[in-house]
BAMIBA-313120 format. One line per 8 residues: number of its first residue (from 1); their letters; for each residue x, y, z of C-alpha. Coordinates in Angstrom, 2 decimals. Layout:
N
NUM) a) X:Y:Z ~ ...
END
This chain:
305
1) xxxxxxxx) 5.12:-8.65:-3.37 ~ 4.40:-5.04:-5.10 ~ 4.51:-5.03:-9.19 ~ 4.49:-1.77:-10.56 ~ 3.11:-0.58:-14.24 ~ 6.19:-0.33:-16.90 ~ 5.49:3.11:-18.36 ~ 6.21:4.90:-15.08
9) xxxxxxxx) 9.24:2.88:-14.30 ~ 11.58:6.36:-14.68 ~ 9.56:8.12:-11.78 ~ 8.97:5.13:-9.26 ~ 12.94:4.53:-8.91 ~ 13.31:7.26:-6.22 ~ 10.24:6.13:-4.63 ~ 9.24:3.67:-1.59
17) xxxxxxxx) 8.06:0.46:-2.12 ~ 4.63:1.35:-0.59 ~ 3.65:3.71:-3.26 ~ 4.18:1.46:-6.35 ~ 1.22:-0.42:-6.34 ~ -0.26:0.36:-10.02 ~ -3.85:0.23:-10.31 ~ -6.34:-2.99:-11.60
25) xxxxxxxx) -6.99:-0.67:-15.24 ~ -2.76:-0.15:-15.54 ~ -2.51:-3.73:-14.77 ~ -4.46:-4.91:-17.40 ~ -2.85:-2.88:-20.15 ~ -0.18:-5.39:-20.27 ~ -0.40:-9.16:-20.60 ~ 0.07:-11.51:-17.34
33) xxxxxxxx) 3.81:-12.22:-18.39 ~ 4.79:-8.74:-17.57 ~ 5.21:-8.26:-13.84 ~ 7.91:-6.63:-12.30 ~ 9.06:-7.10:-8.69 ~ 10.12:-4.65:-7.06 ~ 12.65:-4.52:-4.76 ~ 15.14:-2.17:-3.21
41) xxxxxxxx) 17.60:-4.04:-1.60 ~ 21.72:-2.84:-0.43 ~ 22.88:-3.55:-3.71 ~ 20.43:-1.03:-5.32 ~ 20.85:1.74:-2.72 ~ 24.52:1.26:-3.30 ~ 24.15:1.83:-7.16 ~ 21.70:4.86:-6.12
49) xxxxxxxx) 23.62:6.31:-4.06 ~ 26.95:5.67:-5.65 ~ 25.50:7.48:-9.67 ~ 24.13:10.67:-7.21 ~ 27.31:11.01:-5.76 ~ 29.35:11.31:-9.45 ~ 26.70:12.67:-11.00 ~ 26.41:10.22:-13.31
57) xxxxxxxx) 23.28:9.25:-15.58 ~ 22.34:5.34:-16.32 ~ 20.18:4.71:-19.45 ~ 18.27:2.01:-16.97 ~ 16.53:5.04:-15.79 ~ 16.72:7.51:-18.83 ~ 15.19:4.84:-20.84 ~ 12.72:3.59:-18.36
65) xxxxxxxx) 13.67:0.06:-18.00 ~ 11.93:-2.90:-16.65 ~ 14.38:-4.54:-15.45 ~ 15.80:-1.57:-13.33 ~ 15.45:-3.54:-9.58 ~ 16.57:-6.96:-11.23 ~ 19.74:-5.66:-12.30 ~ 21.00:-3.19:-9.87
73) xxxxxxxx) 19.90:-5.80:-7.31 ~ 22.59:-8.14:-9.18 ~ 24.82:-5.49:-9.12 ~ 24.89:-4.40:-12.48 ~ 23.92:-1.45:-14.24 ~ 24.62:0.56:-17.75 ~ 26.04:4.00:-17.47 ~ 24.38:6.90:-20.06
81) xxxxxxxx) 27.38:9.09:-21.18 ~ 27.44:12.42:-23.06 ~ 24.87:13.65:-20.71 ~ 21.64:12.79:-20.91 ~ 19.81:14.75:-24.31 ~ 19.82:13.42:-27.57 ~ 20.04:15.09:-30.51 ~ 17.56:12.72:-32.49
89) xxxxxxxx) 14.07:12.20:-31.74 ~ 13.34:7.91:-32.05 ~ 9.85:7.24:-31.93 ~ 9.95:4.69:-29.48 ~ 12.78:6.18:-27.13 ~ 12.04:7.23:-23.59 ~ 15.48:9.54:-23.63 ~ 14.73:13.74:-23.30
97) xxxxxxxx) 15.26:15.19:-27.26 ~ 16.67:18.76:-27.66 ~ 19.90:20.76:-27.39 ~ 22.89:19.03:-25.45 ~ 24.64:20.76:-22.37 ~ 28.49:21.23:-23.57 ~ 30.63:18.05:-22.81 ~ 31.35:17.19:-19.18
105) xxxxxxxx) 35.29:16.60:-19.74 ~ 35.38:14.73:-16.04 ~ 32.85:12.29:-16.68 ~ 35.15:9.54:-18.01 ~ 36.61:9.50:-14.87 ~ 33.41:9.92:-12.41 ~ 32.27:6.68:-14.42 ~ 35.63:4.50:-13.75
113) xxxxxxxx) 35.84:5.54:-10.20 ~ 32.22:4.43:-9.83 ~ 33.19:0.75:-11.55 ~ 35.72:0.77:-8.96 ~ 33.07:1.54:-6.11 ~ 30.94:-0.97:-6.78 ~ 33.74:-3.77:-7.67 ~ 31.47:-4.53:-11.00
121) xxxxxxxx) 32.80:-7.84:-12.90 ~ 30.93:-6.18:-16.35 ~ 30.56:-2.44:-17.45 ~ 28.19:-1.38:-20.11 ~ 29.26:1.98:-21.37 ~ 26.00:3.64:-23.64 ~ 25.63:7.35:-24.51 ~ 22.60:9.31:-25.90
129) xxxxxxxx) 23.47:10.98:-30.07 ~ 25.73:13.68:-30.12 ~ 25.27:14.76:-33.33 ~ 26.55:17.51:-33.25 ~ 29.93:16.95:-32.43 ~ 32.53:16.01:-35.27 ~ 32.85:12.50:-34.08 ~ 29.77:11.72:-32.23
137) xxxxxxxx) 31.70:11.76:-28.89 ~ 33.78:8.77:-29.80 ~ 36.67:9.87:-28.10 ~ 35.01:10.55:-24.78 ~ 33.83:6.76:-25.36 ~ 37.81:6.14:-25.72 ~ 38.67:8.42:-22.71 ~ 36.18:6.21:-20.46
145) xxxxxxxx) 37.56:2.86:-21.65 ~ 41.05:4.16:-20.81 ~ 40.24:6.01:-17.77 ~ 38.34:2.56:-16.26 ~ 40.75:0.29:-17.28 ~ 43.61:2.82:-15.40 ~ 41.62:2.07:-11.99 ~ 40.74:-1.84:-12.48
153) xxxxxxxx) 42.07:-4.41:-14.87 ~ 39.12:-7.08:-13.65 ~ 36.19:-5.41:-15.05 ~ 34.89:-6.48:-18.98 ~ 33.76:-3.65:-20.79 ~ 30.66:-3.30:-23.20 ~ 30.25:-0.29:-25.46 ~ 27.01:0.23:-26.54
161) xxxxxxxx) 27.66:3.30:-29.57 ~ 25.50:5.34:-31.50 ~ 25.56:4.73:-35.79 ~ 28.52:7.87:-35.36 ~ 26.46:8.92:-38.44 ~ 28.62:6.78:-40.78 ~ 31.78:7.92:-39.23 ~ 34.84:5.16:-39.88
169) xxxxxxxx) 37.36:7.06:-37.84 ~ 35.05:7.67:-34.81 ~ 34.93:3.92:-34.77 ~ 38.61:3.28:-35.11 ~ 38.74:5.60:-32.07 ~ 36.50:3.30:-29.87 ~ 37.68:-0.06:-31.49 ~ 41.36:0.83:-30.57
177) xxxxxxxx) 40.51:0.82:-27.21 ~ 39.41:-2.73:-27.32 ~ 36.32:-3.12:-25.12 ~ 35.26:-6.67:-25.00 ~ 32.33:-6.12:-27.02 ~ 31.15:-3.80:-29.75 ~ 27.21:-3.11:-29.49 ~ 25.39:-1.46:-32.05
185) xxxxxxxx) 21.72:-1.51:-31.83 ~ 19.58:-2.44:-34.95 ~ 16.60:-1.86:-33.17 ~ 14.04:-2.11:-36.18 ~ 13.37:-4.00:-39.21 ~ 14.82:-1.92:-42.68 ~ 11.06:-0.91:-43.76 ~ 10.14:0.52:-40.58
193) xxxxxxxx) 13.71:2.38:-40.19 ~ 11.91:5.85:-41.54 ~ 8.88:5.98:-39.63 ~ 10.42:5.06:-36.37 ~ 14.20:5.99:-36.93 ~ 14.28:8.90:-39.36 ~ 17.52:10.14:-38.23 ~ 18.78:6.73:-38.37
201) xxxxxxxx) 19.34:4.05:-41.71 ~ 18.91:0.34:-41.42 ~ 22.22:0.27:-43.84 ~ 24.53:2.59:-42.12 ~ 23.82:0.43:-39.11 ~ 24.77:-2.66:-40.24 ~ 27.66:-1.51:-42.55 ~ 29.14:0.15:-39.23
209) xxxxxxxx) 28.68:-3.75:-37.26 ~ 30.72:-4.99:-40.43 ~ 33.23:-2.07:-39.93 ~ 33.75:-2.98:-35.90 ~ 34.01:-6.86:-37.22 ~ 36.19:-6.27:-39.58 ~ 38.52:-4.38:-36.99 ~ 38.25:-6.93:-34.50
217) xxxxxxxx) 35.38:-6.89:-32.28 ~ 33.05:-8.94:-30.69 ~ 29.74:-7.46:-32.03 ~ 26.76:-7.41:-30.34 ~ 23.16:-5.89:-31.51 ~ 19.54:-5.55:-30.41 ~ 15.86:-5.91:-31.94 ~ 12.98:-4.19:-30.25
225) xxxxxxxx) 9.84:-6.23:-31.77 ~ 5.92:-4.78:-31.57 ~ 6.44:-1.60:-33.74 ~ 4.64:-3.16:-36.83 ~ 6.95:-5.42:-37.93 ~ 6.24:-8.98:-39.00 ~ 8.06:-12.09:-37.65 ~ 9.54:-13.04:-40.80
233) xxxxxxxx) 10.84:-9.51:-41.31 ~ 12.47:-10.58:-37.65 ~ 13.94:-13.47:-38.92 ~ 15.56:-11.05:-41.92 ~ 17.33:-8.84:-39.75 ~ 18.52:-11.91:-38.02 ~ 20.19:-13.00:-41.02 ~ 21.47:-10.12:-41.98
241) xxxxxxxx) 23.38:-9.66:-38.55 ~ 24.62:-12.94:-39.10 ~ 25.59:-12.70:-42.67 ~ 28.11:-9.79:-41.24 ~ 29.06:-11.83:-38.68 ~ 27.86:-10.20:-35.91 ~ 28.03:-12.39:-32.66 ~ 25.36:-12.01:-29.83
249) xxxxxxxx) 21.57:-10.87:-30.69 ~ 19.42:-9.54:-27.75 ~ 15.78:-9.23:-28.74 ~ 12.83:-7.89:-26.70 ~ 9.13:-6.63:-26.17 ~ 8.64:-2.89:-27.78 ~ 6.81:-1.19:-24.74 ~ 5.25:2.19:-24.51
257) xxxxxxxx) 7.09:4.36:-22.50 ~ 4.92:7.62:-22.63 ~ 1.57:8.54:-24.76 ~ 3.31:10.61:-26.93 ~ 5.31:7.61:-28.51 ~ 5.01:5.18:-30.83 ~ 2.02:2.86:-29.51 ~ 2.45:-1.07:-29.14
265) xxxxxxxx) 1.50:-2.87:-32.37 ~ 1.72:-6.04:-30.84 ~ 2.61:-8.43:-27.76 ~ 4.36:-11.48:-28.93 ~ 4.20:-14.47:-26.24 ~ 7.23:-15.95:-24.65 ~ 6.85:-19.11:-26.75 ~ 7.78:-16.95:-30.01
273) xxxxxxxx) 10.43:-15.26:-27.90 ~ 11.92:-18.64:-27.40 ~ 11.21:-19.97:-30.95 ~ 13.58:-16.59:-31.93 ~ 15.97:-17.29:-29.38 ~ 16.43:-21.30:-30.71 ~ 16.02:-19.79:-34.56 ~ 18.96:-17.52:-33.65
281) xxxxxxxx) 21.33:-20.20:-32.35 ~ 21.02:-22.22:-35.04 ~ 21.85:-19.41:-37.78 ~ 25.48:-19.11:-36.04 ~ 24.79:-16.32:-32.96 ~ 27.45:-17.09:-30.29 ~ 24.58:-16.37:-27.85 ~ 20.99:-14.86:-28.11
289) xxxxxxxx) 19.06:-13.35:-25.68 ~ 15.44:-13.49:-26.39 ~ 12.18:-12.50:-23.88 ~ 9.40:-9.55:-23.26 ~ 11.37:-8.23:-21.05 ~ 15.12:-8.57:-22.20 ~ 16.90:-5.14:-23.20 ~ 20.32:-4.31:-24.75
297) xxxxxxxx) 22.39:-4.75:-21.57 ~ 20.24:-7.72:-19.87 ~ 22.43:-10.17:-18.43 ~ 25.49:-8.75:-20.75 ~ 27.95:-10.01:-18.15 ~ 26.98:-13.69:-18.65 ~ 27.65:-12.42:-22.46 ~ 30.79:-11.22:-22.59
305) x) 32.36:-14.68:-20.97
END
């Protein structure tokens, strides 16, 4: 079995399995409940093979996720549209920062005929900030919806959309398409919102979950914990997802992706990632997904049944 060190996750996914053996020091940076397996097996290659063909970007390797091999060995994986540079600069974000190439007017239907390719049961559409467009790309979020949903009727969708910047009719646009689920990512407690999210606000992010509820959707959001917040400070932004109704939590280990980021505060154990997970249930969630290594999109299909 090979494990391979988290921070370099972005880099090892185009290499072999011989050369992602980390070393004893990068093994020891991270407690014994963080081990990833790595594995490249036909469902992978497919997913490789099938994104360099379309040219298409997935935020499972943009963002440096750990659970990369799991989940393009289950045949599932979360496509980055927009391209792949954002126009804000989040402290604990792995995606390149700086000046967007112009829009790529084909890529809404690169990513359907790729769902169509790979017969996927689930589709998480995600997108870096385009800020500087009028309505944050919403309607190429629309266009993909329409344009997947013209090649397959079987597949679920999952948006996962940037705060818009407060933008009620760049929501409508998405919401009218009816995906399955609306995700919005919290992704920090209010008082850490300006150190770590200065282009975002804690507010605008849950007053835009109440907007998509009120229109409809199923909402979904997710908490990245370790940045210096405390657990009870957790346990508020639970309740204020819930007090808006929002319907599935995901909530999940902070880690480190390069030393130029925002450096772990803490590790919680996987007994406080379970105490969330029953905490959350019991305030009303629909579902909650709760671990060190659980991200946005983990195991979203078994979500969106």
């Amino acid at each position: 079995m090979s494990f391979i060190p988290l921070h370099d996750i972005r880099s090892a996914a185009h290499l072999p399995a011989q050369d992602l053996h980390p070393t004893l020091d990068q093994r020891r940076r991270l407690p014994p409940w963080f081990k990833v397996k790595i594995r490249q097996g036909p469902d992978y290659k497919d997913i490789r093979h099938t994104m360099d063909r379309l040219g298409l970007h997935t935020i499972c390797e943009e963002g440096r996720c750990p659970n990369l091999w799991e989940c393009w060995n289950a045949r599932t994986a979360t496509f980055l549209i927009l391209g792949d540079i954002c126009t804000r600069r989040c402290h604990y974000c792995a995606v390149t920062t700086g000046r967007p190439e112009p829009l790529d007017r084909d890529e809404p239907a690169r990513v359907a005929q790729a769902v169509q390719a790979l017969g996927l049961r689930h589709v998480v559409i995600t997108s870096v900030n385009r800020d500087e467009l009028a309505d944050g790309g919403a309607h190429i979020f629309g266009e993909t919806i329409r344009q997947i949903r013209r090649l397959t009727d079987s597949c679920t969708i999952e948006v996962l959309i940037p705060d818009l910047e407060g933008n009620e009719e760049a929501l409508k646009t998405i919401v009218a398409e009816k995906p399955e689920i609306l995700n919005h990512n919290i992704e920090t407690v209010a008082r850490l919102f300006p150190a770590i999210r200065p282009q975002g606000k804690y507010m605008r992010s849950l007053t835009l979950l109440d907007r998509a509820k009120r229109l409809g959707s199923r909402t979904k959001s997710g908490l990245i914990v370790g940045m210096g917040e405390t657990p009870e400070e957790v346990r508020g932004v639970m309740r204020d997802l819930r007090a808006i109704g929002c319907d599935i939590m995901t909530i999940g280990q902070y880690l480190q992706p390069t030393k130029q980021h925002l450096p772990v505060d803490r590790f919680y154990h996987p007994d406080e990632f379970a105490t969330f997970k029953s905490e959350g249930m019991a305030l009303g969630f629909s579902h909650v997904e709760s671990g060190p290594l659980v991200r946005s999109s983990y195991h979203a299909a078994d979500q969106a049944s």
